[in-house]
N, C-alpha and C positions, 0 to 999 in steps of 0.2 A: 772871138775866133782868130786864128793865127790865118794870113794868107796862101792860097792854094800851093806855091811850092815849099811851104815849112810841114810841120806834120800839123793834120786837120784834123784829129783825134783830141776829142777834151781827156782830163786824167780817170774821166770814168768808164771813158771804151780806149783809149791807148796801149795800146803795146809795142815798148820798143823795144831794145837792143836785151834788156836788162826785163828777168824774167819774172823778178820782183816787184816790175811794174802792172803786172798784170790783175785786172780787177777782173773778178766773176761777174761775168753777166748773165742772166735769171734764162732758168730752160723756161721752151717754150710751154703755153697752155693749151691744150686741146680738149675745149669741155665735152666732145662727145665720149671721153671715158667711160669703162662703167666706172660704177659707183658701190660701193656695199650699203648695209642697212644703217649705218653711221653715217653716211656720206665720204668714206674713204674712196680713193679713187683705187680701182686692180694696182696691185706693183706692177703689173705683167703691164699697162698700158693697153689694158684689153678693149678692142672697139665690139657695139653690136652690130650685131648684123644686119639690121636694118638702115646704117648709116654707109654703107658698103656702097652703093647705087651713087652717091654722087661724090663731088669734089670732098677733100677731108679738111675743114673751116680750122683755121692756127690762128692763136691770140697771139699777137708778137705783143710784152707789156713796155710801155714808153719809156723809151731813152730819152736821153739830153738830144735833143734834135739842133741840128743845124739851125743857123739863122742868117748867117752870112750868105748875099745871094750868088757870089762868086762859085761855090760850092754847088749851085743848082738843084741839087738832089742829094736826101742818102736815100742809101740803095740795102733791102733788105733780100740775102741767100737765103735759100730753105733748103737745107740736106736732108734729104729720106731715101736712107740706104739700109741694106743688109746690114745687121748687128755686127759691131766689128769695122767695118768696113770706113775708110779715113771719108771726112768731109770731100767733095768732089765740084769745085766749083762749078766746072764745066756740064753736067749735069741739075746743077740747083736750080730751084725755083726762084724766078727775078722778080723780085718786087721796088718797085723805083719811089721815092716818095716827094715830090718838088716839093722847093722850098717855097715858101714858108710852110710849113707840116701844121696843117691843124692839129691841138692838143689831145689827149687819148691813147689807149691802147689802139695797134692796128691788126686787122685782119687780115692775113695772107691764107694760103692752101696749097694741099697735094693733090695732083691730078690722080680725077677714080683709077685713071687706067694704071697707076702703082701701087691700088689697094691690093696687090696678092697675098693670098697665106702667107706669113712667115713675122719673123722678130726682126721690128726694125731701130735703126737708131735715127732717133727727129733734133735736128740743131739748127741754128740758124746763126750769119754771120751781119754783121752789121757795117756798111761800107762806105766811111765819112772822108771826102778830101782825098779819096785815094787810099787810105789804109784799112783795115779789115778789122773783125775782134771776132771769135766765137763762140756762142752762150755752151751754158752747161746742156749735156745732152740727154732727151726722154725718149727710156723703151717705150715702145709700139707693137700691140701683135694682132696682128689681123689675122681673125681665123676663122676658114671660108668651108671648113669639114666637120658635119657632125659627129659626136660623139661614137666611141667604137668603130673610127672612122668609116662610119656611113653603113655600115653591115647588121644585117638584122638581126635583132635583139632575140635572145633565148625567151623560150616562154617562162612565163612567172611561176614558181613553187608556192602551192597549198601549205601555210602554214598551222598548226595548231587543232586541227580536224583531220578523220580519214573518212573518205564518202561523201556522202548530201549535208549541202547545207539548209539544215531546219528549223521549223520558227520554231521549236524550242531550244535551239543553239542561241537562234539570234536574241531570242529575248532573256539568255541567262550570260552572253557575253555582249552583247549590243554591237558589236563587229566581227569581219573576218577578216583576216593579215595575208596578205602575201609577197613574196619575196624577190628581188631583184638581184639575180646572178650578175654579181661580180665581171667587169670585162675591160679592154683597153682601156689606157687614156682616161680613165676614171678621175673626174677632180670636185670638189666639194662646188659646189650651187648647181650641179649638174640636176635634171630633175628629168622621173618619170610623169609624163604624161596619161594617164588611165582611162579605160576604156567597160561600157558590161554591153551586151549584147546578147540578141537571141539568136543570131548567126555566126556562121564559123567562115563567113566571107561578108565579111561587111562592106558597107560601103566608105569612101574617104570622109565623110560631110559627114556624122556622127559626132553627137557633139560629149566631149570628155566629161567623166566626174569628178575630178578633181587633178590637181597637178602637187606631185611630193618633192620638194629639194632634199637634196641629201648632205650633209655635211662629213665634213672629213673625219669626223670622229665614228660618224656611221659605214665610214669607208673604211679607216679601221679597224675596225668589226666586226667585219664584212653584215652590217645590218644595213644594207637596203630596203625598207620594209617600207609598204604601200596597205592603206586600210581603206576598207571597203565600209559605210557603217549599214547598222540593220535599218534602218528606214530607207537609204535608199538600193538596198537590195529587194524592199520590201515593195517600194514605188514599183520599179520595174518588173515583180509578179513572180509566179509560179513557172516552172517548165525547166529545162535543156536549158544553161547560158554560156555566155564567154567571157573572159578577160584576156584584153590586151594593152598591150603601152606602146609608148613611143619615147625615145631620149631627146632632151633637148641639155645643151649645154649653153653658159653663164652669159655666151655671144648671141644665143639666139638659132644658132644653126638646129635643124627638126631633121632626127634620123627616119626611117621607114619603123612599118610598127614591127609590133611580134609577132611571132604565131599566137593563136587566139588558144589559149586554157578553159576548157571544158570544166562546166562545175555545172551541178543540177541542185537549183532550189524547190525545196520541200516545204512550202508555205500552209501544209494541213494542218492544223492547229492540234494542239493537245487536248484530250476532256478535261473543262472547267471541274473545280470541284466542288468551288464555292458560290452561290446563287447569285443573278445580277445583284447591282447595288440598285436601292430603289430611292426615286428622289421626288420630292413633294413637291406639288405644284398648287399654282393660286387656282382659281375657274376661268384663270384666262389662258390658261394650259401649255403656257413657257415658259423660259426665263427672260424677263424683262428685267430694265432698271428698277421698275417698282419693287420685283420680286427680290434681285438683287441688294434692295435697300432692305425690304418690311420682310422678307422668307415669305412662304406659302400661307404661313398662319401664325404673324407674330413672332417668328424665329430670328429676326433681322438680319437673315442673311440667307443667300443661296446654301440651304443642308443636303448632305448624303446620307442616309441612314443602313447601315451595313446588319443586316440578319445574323441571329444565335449561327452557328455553324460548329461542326464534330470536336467535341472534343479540346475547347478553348483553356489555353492555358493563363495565367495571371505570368505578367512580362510580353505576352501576344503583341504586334501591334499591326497595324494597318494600315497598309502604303495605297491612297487611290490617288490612280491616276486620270485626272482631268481632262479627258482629249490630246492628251499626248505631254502633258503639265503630270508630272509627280508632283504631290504634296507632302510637307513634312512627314514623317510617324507619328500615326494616332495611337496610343496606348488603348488595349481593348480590357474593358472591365468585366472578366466571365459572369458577374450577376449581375449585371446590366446591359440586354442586350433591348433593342438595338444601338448600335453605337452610334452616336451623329458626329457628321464630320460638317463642318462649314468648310465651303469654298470662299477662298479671297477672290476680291475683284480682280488680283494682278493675275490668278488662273483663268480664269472667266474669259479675259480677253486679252490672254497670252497667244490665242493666233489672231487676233482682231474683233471687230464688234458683230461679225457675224453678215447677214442670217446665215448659221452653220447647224446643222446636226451633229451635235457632241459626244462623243462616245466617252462611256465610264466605266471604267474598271475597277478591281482593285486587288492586290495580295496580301496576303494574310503572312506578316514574319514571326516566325516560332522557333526562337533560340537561334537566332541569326539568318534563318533557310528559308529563303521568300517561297512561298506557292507559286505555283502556275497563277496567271489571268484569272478572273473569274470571269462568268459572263457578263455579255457587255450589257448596258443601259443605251439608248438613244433618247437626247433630250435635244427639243428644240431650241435654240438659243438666237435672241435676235436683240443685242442692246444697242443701234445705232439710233442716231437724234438726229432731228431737224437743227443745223446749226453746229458751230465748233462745239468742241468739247472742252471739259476743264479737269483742272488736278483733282478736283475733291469731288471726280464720280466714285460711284453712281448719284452722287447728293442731290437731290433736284435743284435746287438756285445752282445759278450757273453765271458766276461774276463775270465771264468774258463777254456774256450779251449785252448789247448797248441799250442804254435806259431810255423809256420812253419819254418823249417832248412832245406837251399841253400848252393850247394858246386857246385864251379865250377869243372869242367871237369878233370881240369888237376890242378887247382893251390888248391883246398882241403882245400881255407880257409871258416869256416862257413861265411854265408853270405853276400859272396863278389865275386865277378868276373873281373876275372884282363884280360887282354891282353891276357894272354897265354893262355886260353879259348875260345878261337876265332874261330868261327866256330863251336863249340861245343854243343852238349845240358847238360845242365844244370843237376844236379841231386837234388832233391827236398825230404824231408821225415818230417811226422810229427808221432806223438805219437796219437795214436786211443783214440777216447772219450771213456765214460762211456758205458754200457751195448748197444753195437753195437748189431746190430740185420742186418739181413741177407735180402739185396736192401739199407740199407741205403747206402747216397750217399755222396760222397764230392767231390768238383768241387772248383778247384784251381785259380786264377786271377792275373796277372803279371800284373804290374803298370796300364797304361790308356787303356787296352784293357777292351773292355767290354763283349767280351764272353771270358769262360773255357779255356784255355789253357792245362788244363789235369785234368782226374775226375778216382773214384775210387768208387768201389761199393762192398759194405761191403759181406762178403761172409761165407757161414757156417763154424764156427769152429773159427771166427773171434772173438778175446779178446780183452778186454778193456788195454790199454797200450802195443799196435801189434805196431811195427816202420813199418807204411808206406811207401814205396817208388813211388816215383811222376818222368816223364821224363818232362823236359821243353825242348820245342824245340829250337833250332840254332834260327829258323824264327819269334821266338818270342823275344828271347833276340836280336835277332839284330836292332830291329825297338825303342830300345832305350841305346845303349852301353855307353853311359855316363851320370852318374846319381848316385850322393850321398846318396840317399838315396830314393828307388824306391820301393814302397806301394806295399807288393805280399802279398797275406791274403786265407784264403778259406771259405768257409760254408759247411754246412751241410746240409742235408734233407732226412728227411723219406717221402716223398712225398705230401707231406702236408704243413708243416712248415718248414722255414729256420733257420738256426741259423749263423751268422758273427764271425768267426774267431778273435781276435786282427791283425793287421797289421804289418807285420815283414818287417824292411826297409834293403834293402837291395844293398849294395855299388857296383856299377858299373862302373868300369871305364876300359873300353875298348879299348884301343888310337890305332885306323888303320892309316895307308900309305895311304889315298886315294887320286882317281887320277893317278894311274898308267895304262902307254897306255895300249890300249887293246891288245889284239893278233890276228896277223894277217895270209892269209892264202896266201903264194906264188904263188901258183898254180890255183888261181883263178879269175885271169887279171883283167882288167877294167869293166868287167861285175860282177864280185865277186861270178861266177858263175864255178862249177864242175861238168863238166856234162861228156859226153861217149868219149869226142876226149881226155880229158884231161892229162896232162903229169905229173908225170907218173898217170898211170890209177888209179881210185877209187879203181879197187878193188885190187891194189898194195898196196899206202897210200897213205892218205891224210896228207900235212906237215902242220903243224902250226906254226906261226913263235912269238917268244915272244923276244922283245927285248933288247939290252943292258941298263940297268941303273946305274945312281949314286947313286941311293939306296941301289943296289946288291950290295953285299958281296961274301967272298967265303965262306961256308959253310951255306948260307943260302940254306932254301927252297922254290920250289916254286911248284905250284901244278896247274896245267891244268884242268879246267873242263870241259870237251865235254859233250853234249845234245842234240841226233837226237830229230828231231821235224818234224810234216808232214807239218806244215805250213814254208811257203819259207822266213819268215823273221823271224826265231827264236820264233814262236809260237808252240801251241798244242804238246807241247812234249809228246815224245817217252815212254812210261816208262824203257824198260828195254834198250834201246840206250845212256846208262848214262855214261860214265866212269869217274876217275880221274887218273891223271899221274905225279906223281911228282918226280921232279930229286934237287940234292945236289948242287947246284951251285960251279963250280971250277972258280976259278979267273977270267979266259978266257970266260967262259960265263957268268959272271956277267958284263962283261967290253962289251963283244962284242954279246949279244944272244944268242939265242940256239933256236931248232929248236926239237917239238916233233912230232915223228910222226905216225899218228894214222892205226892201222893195218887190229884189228879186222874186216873184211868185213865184214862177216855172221852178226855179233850183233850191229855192230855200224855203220854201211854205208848204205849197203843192204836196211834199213828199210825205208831210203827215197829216195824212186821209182822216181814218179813223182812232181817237184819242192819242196823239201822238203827243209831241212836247216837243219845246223849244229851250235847251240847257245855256246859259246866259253868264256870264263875269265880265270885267275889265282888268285890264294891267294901267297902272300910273307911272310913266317916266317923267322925273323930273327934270326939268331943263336943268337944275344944280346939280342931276348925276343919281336922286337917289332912282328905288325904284317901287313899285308898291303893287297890291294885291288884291281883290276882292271877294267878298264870299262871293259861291254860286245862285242863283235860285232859277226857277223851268216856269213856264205857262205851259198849259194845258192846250192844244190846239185840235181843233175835231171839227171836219168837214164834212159827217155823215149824220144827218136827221136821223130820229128816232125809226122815222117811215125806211129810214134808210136808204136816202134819197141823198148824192152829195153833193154840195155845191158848190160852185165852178163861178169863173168871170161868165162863164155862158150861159148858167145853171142859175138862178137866184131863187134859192130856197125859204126865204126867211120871207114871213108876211110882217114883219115891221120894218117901218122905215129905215 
C-alpha cells in the first residue's frame, strides 16, 4: 500500500486523472429479489412484499481490502435514490470497516423507511485512503400497490354455458371456465385468487380454491381464464353459489375481492340407463387382500361383471370407474355377456387402503359417445395391515417384516437347537413392525404345524421396533428334533388382513438315546396293580424302579416323571398329581439301578381313589452333552375295596399284614 498522502487506491479500485484507468466494480447483490421459475432474478429488481417491514440486507462482494494500518478504515457509501438521480454522498449509507477487515463478502442496508413505491437506482462507493470508486449500478422497484391499483376487480364472465350448471354438464366436460376482465397495470405472474361460495357476502377467512397466474401470452389474448373443476364444485353441493377472486401481483401486494358471480348448481342426476355393475364377493363379504389376491372364487383378482344391456354393438366398450379411478377401455363382446372387468391394485388403492365404501360405476362407449353413469354399486373395501407395507401387494409375504430370532434354552445359539435343549421350550423374539396399534395380532408357526404355536397381541403404549418375546413349547419342538433347516415364520393381522412374515430356517438337531427301558414298579406284582394290602402301603411309598444301563454313566442325570391320572391305564391326567425327581447317577447306580421313591401322599397318590394310574418315564442327561429317552409304562393304583370301603393312613382296609 502507498502511504496516506500518495493515492491509496490499488489499480483495482483507482481512478485518477485518466479515465482509462478505470476498473468496473461489480453492482451490488441484494438476494431478497424475486426470482422466476429458473432462478432468474426480475430485471425490474422487483422486491416482495413481505420483505418491505424491515431494513433492506445488501451484499457488498470483497474487494482488495486494505491492510496498511495507517489507513484505519475503508469505508463503504450505499446510494439508494430515485432512477436517474446522481449518486449523493451526503445522503448515503456509511458503512465503515476497520482495519484489518476480516475476509468475505460484507453486509450493509437500506433503511425500511426508504422502502417507498417507486424505481430506484442501488450503488455503492468504495472509500480507500481518501479516494472513492463507484460500482456498476442495480434497478430496485419496490411496489407497495396492488394490482389495478387497488380498485375492485369486475366480476368474472361465465364462460362456455348459458344457465345452471349441471351434473350432466359437469360430467361430459369435467370443468367450468371463467373469465378475467382485462384491467390496469396488468403484467404476466399477476394471479387471480378464487373463491365458491353459498353467499353473496361472504366473510374474509374463506378459504380459496385455487390461485391462477397469468402469463403475458394470456395477456395478449386477452385469455385470463380461471377453471373451476367438477369434483370440487361437486364437494361444495347443490343450491344458489358464488364466485369471486382477488388480484394478487408478482410483489405480493392482495387487492380487495370482486363482486361475487351468481351461478346455481344443479347436482340432480340424470336417469341411469344402464344397471349397476355387480361385483363378487367371497362370504366374507368385502374386498380384502385375500379377495384382492384369489377374486371371490378363483378369479385372482378383484372382478366387475357388467350385465347384457340394449342393444350392444361389436366395437362397444366399457369405461368403469373405480371410485373415482377410470380404468382403461374394456372391449364388450355382444355374445358374451356378462363382461368381466378385473380391477388393478393400483385402482383399489388409488385413494388409499380404506376402510372406504367404494362407489362403482360405469359407461358404456358406442362409436365414440360415452353414456351417462349407470347406477352405482357400493362395495366395502378395507385392505389395511397390521405392519408396513410392501411393493409386491396384495402378495401376502411381506419382505419388509423383520425375521424371527430362536434361541434354544440352554445352548443360546440364534437359530439353532442342539441336544442340550432337550426338553425345553424354546425362546422365540422378533422386532415389532411399523405403527402397531393396540389388538393387532401375531401368531407364530413352527415347521408343518398348521396351527399358532404362540401369538401375541399388540397392547397400548406398544412401539414400533419393541423386541418381542415368543415361548415355544417343549411339545412342539419335539415332534420335529432333527431338521436342518425347519420353516418358523409368523403373520400378522388387524383383523381383517394378513400379512407373511419371510421364513427364518431354523437348525435342529436334537440326537436322543431312545429306546431306554421304561420304569418299572416293584411293588405291584403280576397284576401291576397297588392297591390297600399293598407292601409297603401307598400311603408310605410307592418305589419305582429304573434300571441299570450301559448307557449310564456316573455323573449323569436322570429325571423320573410321575403323572396321577384317574383313568387306570395312564389316561386323563391329574393336573396337579405331576411331579419330577431327579438324581446324579454314582457309578453303582448307573451299573446296577436305582430305585426312587415317591412320598408325597396328600398330592401325588391320594388323588387316585378308585382304579386310577400312575403314568411313569425318565429323561437321561448325559454329563458328555448327550441326552436320552424312555418308554412310558402306568401302575394301576385303587384305594377302594370291593365292599367299597377306601383306605386311608387312617383307614386300614386290608387284613394282611
Amino acid at each position: 500500500m502507498v502511504p496516506p498522502e500518495e493515492s491509496s487506491m490499488s489499480p483495482q479500485h483507482a481512478r485518477g486523472n485518466d479515465e482509462t484507468s478505470l476498473v468496473v466494480i461489480p453492482e451490488p447483490i441484494v438476494p431478497d429479489i424475486l426470482k422466476d421459475e429458473e432462478g432468474n432474478e426480475s430485471p425490474d429488481g422487483l422486491l416482495p412484499r413481505d420483505v418491505l417491514s424491515r431494513d433492506l440486507k445488501i451484499t457488498i462482494p470483497a474487494w482488495d481490502f486494505s491492510t496498511e494500518p495507517e489507513f484505519v478504515k475503508d469505508v463503504v457509501l450505499v446510494g439508494f435514490r430515485r432512477r436517474g438521480l446522481p449518486f449523493d454522498d451526503d445522503t448515503a449509507g456509511v458503512f465503515p470497516f476497520d482495519i484489518p477487515i476480516d475476509p468475505g463478502d460484507k453486509i450493509v442496508s437500506v433503511p425500511q423507511r426508504d422502502l417507498a413505491s417507486g424505481v430506484y437506482d442501488l450503488s455503492y462507493k468504495l472509500k480507500i485512503g481518501g479516494n472513492d470508486a463507484e460500482s456498476l449500478k442495480k434497478t430496485i422497484t419496490v411496489d407497495r400497490v396492488p394490482p389495478d391499483d387497488g380498485q375492485e376487480p369486475a366480476m368474472l364472465d361465465l364462460l362456455d354455458l348459458e344457465g345452471d350448471i349441471t351434473d350432466d354438464y359437469l360430467d361430459e366436460h369435467g370443468q367450468v371456465r371463467f373469465k378475467v376482465r382485462l384491467y390496469l397495470d396488468v403484467k404476466a405472474r399477476d394471479r387471480a385468487i378464487y373463491y365458491w361460495t353459498d353467499t353473496n357476502t361472504p366473510p374474509d377467512f374463506e378459504t380459496e380454491i385455487r390461485e391462477q397466474a397469468f402469463s403475458q401470452l394470456d395477456i395478449d389474448n386477452d385469455q385470463l381464464i380461471i377453471t373451476v373443476y367438477a369434483d370440487e364444485i361437486r364437494l361444495r353441493g347443490h343450491g344458489q353459489r358464488y364466485i369471486y377472486y382477488r388480484l394478487r401481483d408478482w410483489a405480493g401486494n392482495r387487492g380487495p375481492r370482486s363482486r361475487p358471480l351468481p351461478v346455481f348448481v344443479d347436482l340432480t342426476p340424470g336417469v341411469p340407463i344402464h344397471k349397476p355393475p355387480r361385483i363378487p364377493l367371497s362370504d366374507r363379504g368385502l374386498i380384502d387382500r385375500q379377495h384382492a389376491r384369489e377374486g371371490a372364487v378363483n378369479q385372482r383378482a378383484v372382478t366387475v361383471e357388467i350385465d347384457a344391456y340394449d342393444n350392444p354393438l361389436s366395437g362397444d366398450q366399457v369405461l368403469l370407474d373405480w371410485d373415482g379411478t377410470v380404468l382403461p377401455p374394456q372391449d364388450v363382446d355382444p355374445a358374451n355377456f356378462p363382461c368381466v372387468i378385473p380391477v388393478p391394485w393400483s385402482a383399489l388403492t388409488a385413494k388409499g387402503l380404506g376402510p372406504v365404501n367404494a362407489r362403482v360405476t360405469y359407461r358404456v362407449r358406442t362409436r365414440g359417445v360415452d353414456s351417462k353413469p349407470s347406477m352405482e354399486t357400493l362395495v366395502s373395501v378395507n385392505l389395511t395391515v397390521a405392519g408396513q407395507d410392501h411393493a409386491n401387494a396384495p402378495a401376502l409375504l411381506n419382505p419388509k417384516l423383520a425375521l424371527l430370532e430362536i434361541y434354544g434354552a440352554k445352548s443360546k445359539v440364534l437359530n439353532t437347537l442342539l441336544t442340550e435343549d432337550f426338553g425345553e421350550d424354546a425362546d422365540g423374539f422378533l422386532t415389532l413392525f411399523d405403527a402397531p396399534e393396540r389388538g393387532h395380532t401375531i401368531e407364530v408357526y413352527w415347521g408343518s404345524i398348521s396351527t399358532p404355536v404362540a401369538r401375541y397381541i399388540v397392547q397400548t403404549g406398544d412401539v414400533a421396533g419393541k423386541r418381542v418375546p415368543f415361548n415355544i413349547p417343549w411339545s412342539v419342538i419335539d415332534q420335529d428334533r432333527l431338521n436342518p433347516a425347519l420353516p418358523v415364520h409368523y403373520t400378522t393381522s388387524n383383523g381383517v388382513n394378513q400379512q407373511l412374515a419371510p421364513f427364518t430356517p431354523v437348525k435342529v438337531s436334537i440326537i436322543i438315546i431312545e429306546g431306554l427301558q421304561e420304569p418299572s414298579f416293584p411293588d405291584a406284582g403280576i397284576s401291576g396293580t397297588l392297591d390297600c394290602c399293598a407292601k409297603p402301603r401307598l400311603w408310605e411309598r410307592v418305589r419305582v424302579r429304573i434300571e441299570g444301563n450301559p448307557v449310564f454313566d456316573e455323573k449323569d442325570i436322570v429325571t423320573l416323571f410321575w403323572q396321577g391320572c384317574a383313568g387306570p391305564n395312564g389316561t386323563t391326567p391329574i393336573p396337579k398329581a405331576a411331579e419330577r425327581f431327579s438324581t446324579t447317577l454314582s457309578a453303582d447306580q448307573a451299573r446296577n439301578g436305582f430305585e426312587v421313591h415317591v412320598t408325597d401322599y396328600e398330592r401325588l397318590i391320594a388323588p387316585m381313589q378308585n382304579r386310577g394310574s400312575a403314568l411313569c418315564h425318565y429323561t437321561l442327561k448325559k454329563f458328555t452333552g448327550g441326552r436320552g429317552v424312555s418308554k412310558k409304562d402306568f401302575v394301576i393304583i385303587n384305594r377302594t375295596m370291593a365292599s367299597g370301603a377306601v383306605c386311608s393312613p387312617t383307614n386300614e382296609t386290608c387284613t394282611e399284614p
